[in-house]
C-alpha positions in Angstrom: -58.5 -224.6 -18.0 -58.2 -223.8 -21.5 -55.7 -221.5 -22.8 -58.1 -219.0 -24.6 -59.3 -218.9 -20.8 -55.8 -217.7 -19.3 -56.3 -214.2 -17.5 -53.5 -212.0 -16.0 -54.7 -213.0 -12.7 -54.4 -216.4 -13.4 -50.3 -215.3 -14.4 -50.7 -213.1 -11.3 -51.6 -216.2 -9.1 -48.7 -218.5 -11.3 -45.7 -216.0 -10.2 -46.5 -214.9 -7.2 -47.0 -210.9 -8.3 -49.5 -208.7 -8.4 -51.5 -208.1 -11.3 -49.5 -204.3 -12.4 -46.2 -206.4 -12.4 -47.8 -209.0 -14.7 -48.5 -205.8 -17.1 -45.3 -204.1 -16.4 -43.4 -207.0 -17.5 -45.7 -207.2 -20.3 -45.1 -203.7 -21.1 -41.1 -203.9 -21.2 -40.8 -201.7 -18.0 -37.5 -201.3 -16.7 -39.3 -200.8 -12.9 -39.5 -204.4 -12.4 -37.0 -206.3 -10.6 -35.1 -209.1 -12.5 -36.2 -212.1 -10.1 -40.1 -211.0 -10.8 -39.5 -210.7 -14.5 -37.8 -214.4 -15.0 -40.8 -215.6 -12.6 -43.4 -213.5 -15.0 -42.5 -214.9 -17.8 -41.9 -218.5 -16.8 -45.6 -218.0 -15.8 -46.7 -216.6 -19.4 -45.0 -219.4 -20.8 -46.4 -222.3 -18.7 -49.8 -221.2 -19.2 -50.0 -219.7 -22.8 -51.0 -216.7 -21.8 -51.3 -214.4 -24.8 -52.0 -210.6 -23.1 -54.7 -208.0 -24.9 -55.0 -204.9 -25.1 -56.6 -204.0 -21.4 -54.3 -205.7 -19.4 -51.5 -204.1 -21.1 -52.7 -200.9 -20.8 -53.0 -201.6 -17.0 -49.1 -200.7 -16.4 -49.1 -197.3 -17.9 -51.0 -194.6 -20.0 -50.1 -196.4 -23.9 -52.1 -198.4 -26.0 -49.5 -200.3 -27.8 -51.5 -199.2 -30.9 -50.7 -197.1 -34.1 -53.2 -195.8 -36.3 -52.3 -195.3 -40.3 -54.7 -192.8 -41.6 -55.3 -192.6 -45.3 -57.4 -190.8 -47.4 -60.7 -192.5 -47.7 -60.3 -192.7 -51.5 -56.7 -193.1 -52.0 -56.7 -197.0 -52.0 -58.8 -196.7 -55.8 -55.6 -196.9 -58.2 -54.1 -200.2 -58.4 -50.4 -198.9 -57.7 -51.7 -197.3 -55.1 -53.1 -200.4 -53.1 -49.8 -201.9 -54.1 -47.9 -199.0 -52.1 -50.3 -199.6 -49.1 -49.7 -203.3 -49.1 -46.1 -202.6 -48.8 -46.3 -200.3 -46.2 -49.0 -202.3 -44.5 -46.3 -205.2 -44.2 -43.4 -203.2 -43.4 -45.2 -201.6 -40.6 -46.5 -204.5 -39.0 -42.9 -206.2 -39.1 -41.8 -202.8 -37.0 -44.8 -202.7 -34.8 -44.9 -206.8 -34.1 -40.9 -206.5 -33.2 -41.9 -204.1 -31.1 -44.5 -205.3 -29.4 -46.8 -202.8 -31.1 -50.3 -203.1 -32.8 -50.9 -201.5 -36.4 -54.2 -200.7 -37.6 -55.0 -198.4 -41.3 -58.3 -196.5 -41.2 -59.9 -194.7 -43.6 -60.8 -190.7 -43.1 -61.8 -188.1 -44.9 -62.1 -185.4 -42.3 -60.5 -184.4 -39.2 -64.4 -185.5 -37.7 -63.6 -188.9 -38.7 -60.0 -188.8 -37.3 -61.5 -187.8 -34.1 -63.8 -190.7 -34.2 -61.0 -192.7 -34.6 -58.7 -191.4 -32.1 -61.7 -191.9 -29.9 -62.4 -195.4 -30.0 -59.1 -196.7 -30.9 -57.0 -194.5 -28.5 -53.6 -194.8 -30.5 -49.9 -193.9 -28.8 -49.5 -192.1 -32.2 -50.8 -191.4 -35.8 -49.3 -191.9 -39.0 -50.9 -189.0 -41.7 -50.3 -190.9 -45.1 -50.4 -188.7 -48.2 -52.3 -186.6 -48.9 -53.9 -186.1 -45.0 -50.4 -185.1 -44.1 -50.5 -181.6 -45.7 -53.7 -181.1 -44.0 -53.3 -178.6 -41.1 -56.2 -179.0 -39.5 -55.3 -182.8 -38.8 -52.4 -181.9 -37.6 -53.9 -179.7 -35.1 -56.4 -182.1 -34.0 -53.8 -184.5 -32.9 -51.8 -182.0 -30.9 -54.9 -180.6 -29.5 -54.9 -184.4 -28.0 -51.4 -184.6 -27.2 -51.5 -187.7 -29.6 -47.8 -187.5 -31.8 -47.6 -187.6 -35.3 -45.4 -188.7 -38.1 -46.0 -188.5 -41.7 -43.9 -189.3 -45.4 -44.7 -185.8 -46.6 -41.7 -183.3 -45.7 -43.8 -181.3 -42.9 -42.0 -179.6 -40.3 -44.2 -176.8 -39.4 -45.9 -178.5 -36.3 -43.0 -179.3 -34.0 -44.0 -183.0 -34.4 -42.3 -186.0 -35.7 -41.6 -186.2 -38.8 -39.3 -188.6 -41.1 -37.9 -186.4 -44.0 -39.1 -187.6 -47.6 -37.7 -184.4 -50.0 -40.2 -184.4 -52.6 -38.3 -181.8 -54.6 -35.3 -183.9 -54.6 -36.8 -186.8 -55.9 -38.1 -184.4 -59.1 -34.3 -183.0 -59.0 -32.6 -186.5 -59.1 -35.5 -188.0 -61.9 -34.2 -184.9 -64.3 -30.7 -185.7 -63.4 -30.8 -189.2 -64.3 -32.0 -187.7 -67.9 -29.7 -184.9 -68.0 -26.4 -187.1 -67.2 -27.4 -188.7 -70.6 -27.2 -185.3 -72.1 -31.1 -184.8 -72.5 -32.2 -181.5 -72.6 -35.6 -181.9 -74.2 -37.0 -183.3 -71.3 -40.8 -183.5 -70.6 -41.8 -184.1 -67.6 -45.7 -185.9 -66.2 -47.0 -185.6 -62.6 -50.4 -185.0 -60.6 -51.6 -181.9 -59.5 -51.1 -182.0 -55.8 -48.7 -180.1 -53.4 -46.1 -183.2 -53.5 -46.2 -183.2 -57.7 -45.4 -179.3 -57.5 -42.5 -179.6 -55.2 -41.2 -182.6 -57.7 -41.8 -180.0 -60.7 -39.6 -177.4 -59.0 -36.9 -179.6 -58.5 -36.9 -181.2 -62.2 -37.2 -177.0 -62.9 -33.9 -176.6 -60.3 -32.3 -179.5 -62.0 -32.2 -178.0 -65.7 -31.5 -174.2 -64.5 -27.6 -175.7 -62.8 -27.2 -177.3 -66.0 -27.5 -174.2 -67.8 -30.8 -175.9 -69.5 -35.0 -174.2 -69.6 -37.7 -176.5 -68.7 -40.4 -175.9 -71.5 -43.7 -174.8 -70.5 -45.1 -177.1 -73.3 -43.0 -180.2 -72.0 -44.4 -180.2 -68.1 -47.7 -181.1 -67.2 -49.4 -181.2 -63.6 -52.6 -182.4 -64.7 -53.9 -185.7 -63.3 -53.3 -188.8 -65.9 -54.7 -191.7 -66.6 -53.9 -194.2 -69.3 -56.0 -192.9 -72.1 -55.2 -189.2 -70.9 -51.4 -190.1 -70.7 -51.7 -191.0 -74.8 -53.4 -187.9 -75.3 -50.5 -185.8 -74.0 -47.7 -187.9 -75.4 -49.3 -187.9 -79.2 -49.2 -184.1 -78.8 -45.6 -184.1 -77.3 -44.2 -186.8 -79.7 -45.8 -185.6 -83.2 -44.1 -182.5 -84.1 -40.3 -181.8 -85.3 -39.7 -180.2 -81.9 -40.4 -182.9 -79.1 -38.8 -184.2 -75.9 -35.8 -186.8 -76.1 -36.7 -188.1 -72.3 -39.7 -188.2 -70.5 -40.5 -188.6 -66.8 -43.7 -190.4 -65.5 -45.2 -190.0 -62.5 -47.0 -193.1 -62.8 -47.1 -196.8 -64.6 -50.7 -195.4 -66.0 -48.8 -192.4 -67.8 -45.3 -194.1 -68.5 -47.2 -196.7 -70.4 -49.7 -194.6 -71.9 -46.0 -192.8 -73.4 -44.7 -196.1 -74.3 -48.0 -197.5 -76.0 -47.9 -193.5 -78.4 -43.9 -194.3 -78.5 -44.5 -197.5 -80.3 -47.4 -196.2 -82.4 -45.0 -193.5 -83.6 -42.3 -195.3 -84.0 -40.2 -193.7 -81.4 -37.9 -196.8 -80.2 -37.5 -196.8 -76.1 -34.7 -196.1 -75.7 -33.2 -195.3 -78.7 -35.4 -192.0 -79.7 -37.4 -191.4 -76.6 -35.9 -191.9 -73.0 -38.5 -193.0 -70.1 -38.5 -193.0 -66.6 -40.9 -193.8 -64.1 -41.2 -192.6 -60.6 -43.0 -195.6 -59.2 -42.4 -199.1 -59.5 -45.1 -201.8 -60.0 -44.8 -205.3 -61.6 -47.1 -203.6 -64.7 -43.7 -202.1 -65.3 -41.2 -204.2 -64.8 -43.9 -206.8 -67.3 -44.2 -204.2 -70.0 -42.0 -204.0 -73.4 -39.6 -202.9 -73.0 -39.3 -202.7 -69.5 -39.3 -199.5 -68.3 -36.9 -198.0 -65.6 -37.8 -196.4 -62.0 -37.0 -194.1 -59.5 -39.5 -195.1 -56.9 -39.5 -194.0 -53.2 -39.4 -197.1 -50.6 -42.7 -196.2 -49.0 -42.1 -199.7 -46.9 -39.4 -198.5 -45.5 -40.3 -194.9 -45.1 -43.5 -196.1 -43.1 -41.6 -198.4 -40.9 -39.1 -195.1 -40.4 -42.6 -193.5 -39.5 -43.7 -196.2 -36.9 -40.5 -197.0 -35.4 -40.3 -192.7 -34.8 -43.4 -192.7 -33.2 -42.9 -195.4 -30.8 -39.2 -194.1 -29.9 -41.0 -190.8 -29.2 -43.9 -192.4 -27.1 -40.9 -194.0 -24.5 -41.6 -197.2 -26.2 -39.3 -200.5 -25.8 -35.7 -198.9 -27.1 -35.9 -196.5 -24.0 -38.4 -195.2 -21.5 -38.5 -191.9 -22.8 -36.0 -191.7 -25.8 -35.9 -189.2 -28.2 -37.2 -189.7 -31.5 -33.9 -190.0 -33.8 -35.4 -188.3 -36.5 -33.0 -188.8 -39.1 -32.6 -189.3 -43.1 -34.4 -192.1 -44.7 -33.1 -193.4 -48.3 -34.8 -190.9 -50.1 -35.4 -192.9 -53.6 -34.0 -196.0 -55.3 -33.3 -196.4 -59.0 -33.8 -199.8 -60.7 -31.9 -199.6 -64.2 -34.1 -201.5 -66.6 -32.7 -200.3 -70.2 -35.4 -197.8 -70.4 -32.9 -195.0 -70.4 -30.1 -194.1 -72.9 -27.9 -190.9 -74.4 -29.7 -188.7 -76.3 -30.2 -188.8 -79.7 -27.7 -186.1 -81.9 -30.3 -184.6 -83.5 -34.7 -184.7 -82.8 
């Protein structure tokens, strides 16, 4: 018999056992006694028996499955398909330990979530940015009882969420400028929910040190290279211009190095930068520029590991999810950053 032919009745037949102890032992249940386990898995072993889906599903109501839903258009950016192939990798290492199955699918509505939930039957969702601010998603999935977990800071829903403080990543980015003694400090994001919260707390951050964020030196409109030189040319050409700016991406932080150079603004000497995502583009680039990026890998495994604590899975029939703190941002010094300059 070959072993792509191996069924749980054949493992069955091999221990001695019926076919729900096969799957409970395939499952992780503690309701299986110790002498029927070893005999289970001596069986698995001998015949290369590699379970699916079904016949795990036979010892209880989970799948072993959790969905990652992202935006249908979110993977368009290169940085961002560099964030999803490191959550992608960090996931599966937490589901695999786990004995879990990861799968991403793309949605744009919370009618294409529901065909998903449908087919794939998940234990639990992950709602990637920006689907997690979406309440009607999030009321699908209770509707269906299915728990959620998310990298946005949402709390409303009594679900399960891993904290990720936007507005003290914007806080700790102006921070990093102001221990420098910037003041001047301008200040590039997106125009979504999660860029305002970072603009109120780069707003919070010069208020307590007796600083005024300039209307003129913060922008929430959506950036790309060519857009990002448009801005900094207007920001960097008059007498009155920011010592330090803050970019919310590697298209705008080397749009403002590419204007910087042109102007003749040395980095760091006249003009501070900071990114607040790290890619190789930036860590390439000349000079290098300096980050304060979220661990998004980490964050999603947080995610995943929350939902299958929550779902009973193999750390404890039943446990409760130990939502807790995740690292909220890491800074990578790359030289990018200095004291400000006495006079502008």
């Amino acid at each position: 018999m070959g072993r792509g032919n191996i069924t749980i009745e054949d493992v069955a037949r091999e221990a001695g056992v019926s076919r729900q102890t096969v799957s409970r032992v395939i499952n992780r249940s503690p309701n299986v006694s110790c002498s029927a386990r070893v005999r289970v898995e001596q069986a698995i072993e001998a015949l290369g028996y590699v379970p699916n889906a079904a016949a795990r599903r036979m010892g209880g109501a989970r799948s072993y499955l959790l969905l990652a839903a992202i935006e249908r258009a979110a993977g368009d950016a290169p940085a961002r398909r560099l964030q999803l192939g490191q959550m992608l990798l960090a996931g599966l290492e937490t589901c695999s330990a786990q004995g879990y199955h990861l799968m991403f699918e793309q949605v744009a509505d919370e009618r294409e979530l529901g065909a998903a939930l449908t087919s794939l039957t998940p234990d639990g969702v992950v709602l990637l940015p920006p689907l997690d601010e979406s309440l009607a998603l999030h009321e699908a999935l209770g509707r269906r009882g299915i728990a959620v977990s998310c990298l946005g800071e949402r709390v409303e829903y009594g679900r399960v969420l891993p904290g990720l403080d936007e507005a003290g990543f914007g806080e700790a980015a102006a921070r990093r400028m102001l221990e420098q003694g910037h003041r001047q400090i301008g200040f590039i994001c997106g125009d979504g929910a999660c860029s305002q919260r970072r603009i109120e707390g780069y707003r919070r951050a010069l208020a307590e040190a007796g600083s005024r964020a300039h209307r003129r030196f913060v922008s929430d409109d959506p950036r790309d290279f060519a857009g990002a030189m448009e801005l900094a040319r207007s920001w960097l050409t008059p007498t009155i211009r920011p010592t330090a700016i803050i970019a919310g991406s590697e298209a705008v932080a080397l749009g403002v190095l590419q204007v910087a150079r042109e102007l003749g603004h040395a980095v760091p000497r006249d003009l501070s930068l900071l990114a607040l995502e790290d890619t190789p583009g930036l860590a390439r680039s000349q000079p290098p520029v300096s980050v304060l990026h979220q661990p998004l890998g980490a964050l999603f495994a947080a995610a995943c590991e929350r939902l299958i604590e929550a779902g009973g899975g193999p750390r404890g029939e039943g446990a409760a999810p130990s939502v807790g703190p995740v690292e909220a941002h890491v800074f990578t010094d790359r030289g990018s950053i200095a004291r400000a300059p006495r006079a502008v």
